[in-house]
N, C-alpha and C positions, 0 to 999 in steps of 0.2 A: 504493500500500500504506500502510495507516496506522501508525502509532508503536508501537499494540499489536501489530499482525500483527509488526512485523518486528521487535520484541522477543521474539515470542515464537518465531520461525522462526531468531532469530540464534546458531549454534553454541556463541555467547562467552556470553551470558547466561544460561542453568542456572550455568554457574561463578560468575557474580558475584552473584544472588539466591539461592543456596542457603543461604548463611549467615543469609538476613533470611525464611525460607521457615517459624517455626518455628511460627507458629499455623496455617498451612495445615500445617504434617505432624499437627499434630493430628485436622485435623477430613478428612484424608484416611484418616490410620486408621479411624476412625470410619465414614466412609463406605463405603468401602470390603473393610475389611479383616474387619470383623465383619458383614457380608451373606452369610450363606449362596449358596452356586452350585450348582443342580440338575446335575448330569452323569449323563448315562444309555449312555455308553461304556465299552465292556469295561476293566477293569483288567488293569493289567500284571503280570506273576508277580508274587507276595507275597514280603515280604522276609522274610529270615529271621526275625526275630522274628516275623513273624505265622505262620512255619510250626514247628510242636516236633519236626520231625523234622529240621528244619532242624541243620546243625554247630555255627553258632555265631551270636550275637543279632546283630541289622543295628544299624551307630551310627547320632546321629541324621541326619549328612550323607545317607547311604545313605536310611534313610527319607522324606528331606525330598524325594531328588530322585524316589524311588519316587511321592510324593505329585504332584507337579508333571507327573510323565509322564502323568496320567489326562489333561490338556488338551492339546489337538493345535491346531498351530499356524493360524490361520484364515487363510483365503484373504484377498486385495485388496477383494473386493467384499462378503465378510462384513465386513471390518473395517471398511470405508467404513460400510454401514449402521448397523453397534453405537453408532459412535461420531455418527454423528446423532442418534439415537434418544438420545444419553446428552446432547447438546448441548441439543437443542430438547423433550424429553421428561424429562427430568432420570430417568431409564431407572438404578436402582441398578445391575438384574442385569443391563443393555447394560455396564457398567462394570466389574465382577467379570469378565464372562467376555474384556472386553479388558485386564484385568491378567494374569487365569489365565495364557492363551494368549499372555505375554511373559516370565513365570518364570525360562524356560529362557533364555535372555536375558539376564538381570540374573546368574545363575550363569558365562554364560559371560563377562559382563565383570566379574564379582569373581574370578575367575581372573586375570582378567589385572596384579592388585592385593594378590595373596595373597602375607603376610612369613611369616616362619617365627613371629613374635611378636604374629601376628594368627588370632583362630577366620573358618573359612572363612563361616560360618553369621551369622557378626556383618556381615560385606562383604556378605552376600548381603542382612540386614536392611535394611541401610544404600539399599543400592541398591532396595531393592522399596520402600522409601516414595520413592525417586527416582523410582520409577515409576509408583505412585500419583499421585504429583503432576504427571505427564507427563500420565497420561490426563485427568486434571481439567483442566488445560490446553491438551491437544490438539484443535488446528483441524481437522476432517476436510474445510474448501473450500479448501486450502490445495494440496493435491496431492501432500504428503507420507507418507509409512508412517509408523504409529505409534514400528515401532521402529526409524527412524532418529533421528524425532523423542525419543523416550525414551532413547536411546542416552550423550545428554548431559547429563539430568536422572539418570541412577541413577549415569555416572560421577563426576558432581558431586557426589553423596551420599558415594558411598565416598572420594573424594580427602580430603572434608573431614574424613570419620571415622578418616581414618588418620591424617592431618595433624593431628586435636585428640588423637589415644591414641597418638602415636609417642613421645611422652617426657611427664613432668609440665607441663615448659617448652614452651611451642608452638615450633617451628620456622618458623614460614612465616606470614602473614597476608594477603602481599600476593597478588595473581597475579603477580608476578615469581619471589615465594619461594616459590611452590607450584609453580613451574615448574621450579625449582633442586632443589625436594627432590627430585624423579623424576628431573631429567633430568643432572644435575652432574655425579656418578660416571659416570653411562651414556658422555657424551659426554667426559669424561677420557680411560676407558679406552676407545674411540674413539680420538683422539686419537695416544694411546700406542701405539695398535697401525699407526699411519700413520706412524711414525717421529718428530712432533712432539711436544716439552714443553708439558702443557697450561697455562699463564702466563695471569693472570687476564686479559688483556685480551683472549689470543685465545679463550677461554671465553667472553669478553663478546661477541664480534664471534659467533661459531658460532651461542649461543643468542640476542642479539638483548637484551641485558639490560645495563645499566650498571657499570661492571668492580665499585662498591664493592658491590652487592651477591652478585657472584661470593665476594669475598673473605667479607663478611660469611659468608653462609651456610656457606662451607667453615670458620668459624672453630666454627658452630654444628654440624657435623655431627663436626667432630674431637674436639668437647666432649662432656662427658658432665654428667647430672644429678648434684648435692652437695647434701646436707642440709646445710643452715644449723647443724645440730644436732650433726653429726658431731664426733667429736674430731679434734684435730689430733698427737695421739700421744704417747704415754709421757712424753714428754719436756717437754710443755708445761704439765703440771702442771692438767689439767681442763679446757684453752682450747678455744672448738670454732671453725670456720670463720667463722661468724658475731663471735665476737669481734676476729674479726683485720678485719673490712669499715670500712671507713673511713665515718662516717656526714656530710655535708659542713652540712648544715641544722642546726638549734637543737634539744638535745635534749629528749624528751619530759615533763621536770618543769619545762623553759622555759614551754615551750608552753603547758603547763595553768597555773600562773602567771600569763602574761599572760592568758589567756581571765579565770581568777576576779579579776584585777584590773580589767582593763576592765568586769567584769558589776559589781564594786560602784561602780567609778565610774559607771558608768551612772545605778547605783541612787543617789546621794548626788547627782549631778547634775540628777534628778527633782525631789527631794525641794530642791536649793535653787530649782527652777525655779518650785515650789509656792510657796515663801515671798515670791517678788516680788508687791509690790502696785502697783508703778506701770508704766503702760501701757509709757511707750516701754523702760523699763527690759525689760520683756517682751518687748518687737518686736526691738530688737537682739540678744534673748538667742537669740528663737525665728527672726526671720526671717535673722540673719547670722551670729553665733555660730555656730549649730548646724547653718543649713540648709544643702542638700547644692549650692543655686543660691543662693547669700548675695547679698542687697540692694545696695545700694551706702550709703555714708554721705549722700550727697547726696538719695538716694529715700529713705530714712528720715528726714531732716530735715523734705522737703518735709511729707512724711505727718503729721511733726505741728506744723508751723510753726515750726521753726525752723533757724539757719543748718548745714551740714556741719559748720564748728568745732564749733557745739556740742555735734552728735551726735555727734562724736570725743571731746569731753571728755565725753560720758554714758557711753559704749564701753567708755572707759580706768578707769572708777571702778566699773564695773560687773564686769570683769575683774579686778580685786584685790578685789574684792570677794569674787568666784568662787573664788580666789585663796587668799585664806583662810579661807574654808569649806570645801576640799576640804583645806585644809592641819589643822585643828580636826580632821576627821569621820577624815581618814585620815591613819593614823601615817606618818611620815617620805617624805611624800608627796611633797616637793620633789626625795627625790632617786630616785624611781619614774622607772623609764623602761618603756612598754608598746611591743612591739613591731606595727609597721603589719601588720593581718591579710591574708593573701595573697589 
């Protein structure tokens, strides 16, 4: 089996390329999503809003699954064909009619992912470009169903969609932390109901994951989001949470300071480099001075015939030279200190 096949057959990898998937969700919409699909199968009762005798209007949940019900699930060997045909034919409508006919599928795994703090219809989005992206991917010599193979491509959609809209702050980035945010409470209360204290290390031992990020995570889910902007109350006289953060680095009139002193030393460092007219005076300035791999005094000597003393004593008078030029051109320059850029 090659690297590709078993990349793309391995249960683990939907979870770990979904996050890097995001110009193919483009060009899967695209492909897919805006092809019209011929159906010439009876419809199912009309939802209330398409009827006006109807009690009361259909929301759009209700409509959407009304819409989904017109495709019937295909057989093994319909599916097998589609998906050749969409392989070796690049077949748009072999492609529509193998998403259509897995809808119902992706509904029933955003169920299984549905918060009181989440629209049902957003899980379900999330998952149909998972699944989009599955048929684009899917091997049909492989010997797999599409929707097992798809199964893990639309769950990996919606995990990430819930895991990037569960608070402002992410929760989770790794697969360890993606594994905690589902399974932590689950397996506490677990736990708890076995007569055991769930204690981070035997959380780490159950789930399979290193005790600090047991702890980490449970520090992140007892937490809540703060505005930086928030006040801190009556009492503080206008302070907000932000005020009170300890900043530990150089504050930002430092910073900008050293940037616009460094850019005029730069600049007056040019302009004395212009004024040298004699060669080695130039070489020491450009090839050792300044350069980022500096010469030695002894291969500058050689270069222009004469001994390393004396290319030391050209160095030393060239540097006070520099010395006070920089001291002239820029006020109180001796006692400038610029900070090393990070």
């Amino acid at each position: 089996m090659t690297e590709r096949a078993r990349q793309e057959t391995d249960p683990r990898k939907p979870s770990e390329e979904a996050g890097a998937e995001g110009r193919e969700e483009d060009a899967a919409r695209e492909s897919f999503a805006s092809e019209p699909g011929p159906s010439n199968r009876p419809l199912p009762p009309v939802p209330a809003e398409e009827n006006p005798s109807a009690l009361a209007p259909a929301d759009p949940l209700t409509r959407y699954l009304w819409e989904i019900s017109r495709h019937n699930v295909l057989s093994r060997e319909d599916e097998h064909d589609l998906a050749v045909r969409y392989v070796e034919e690049g077949d748009i409508d072999a492609a529509y009619k193998l998403v259509a006919s897995n809808l119902r599928l992706v509904v029933k795994i955003a169920n299984e992912y549905r918060r009181a703090a989440f629209n049902l219809l957003d899980l379900i989005q999330e998952g149909n470009v998972g699944l989009m992206l599955a048929v684009k991917k899917f091997d049909p010599y492989k010997g797999v169903k599409l929707s097992t193979y798809a199964a893990w491509w639309i769950r990996a959609y919606i995990i990430r969609f819930v895991m990037d809209n569960w608070r402002l702050v992410k929760l989770g980035t790794t697969q360890n932390q993606r594994k905690l945010f589902f399974n932590l409470r689950k397996e506490k209360r677990k736990l708890e109901s076995m007569g055991f204290k769930p204690e981070p290390k035997l959380l780490a031992q159950r789930l399979d994951v290193p005790e600090q990020d047991i702890m980490d995570m449970e520090q992140r889910l007892s937490g809540s989001d703060a505005s930086l902007q928030a006040p801190m109350g009556e009492d503080e006289e206008g302070q907000t949470l932000g005020d009170r953060l300890r900043f530990e680095g150089e504050g930002t009139d430092t910073v900008l300071a050293d940037v616009e002193l460094r850019s005029i030393f730069l600049e007056k460092l040019e302009s004395f480099s212009a004024s040298i007219d004699d060669p080695r005076d130039k070489a020491l300035l450009e090839k050792r001075l300044l350069a980022e791999d500096p010469k030695t005094l002894q291969e500058i000597g050689e270069e222009f015939g004469v001994s390393r003393e004396r290319a030391r004593q050209i160095e030393k008078k060239l540097v006070d030279r520099l010395k006070a030029y920089m001291e002239k051109e820029i006020p109180d320059f001796g006692e400038l200190v610029v900070q090393e850029p990070v």
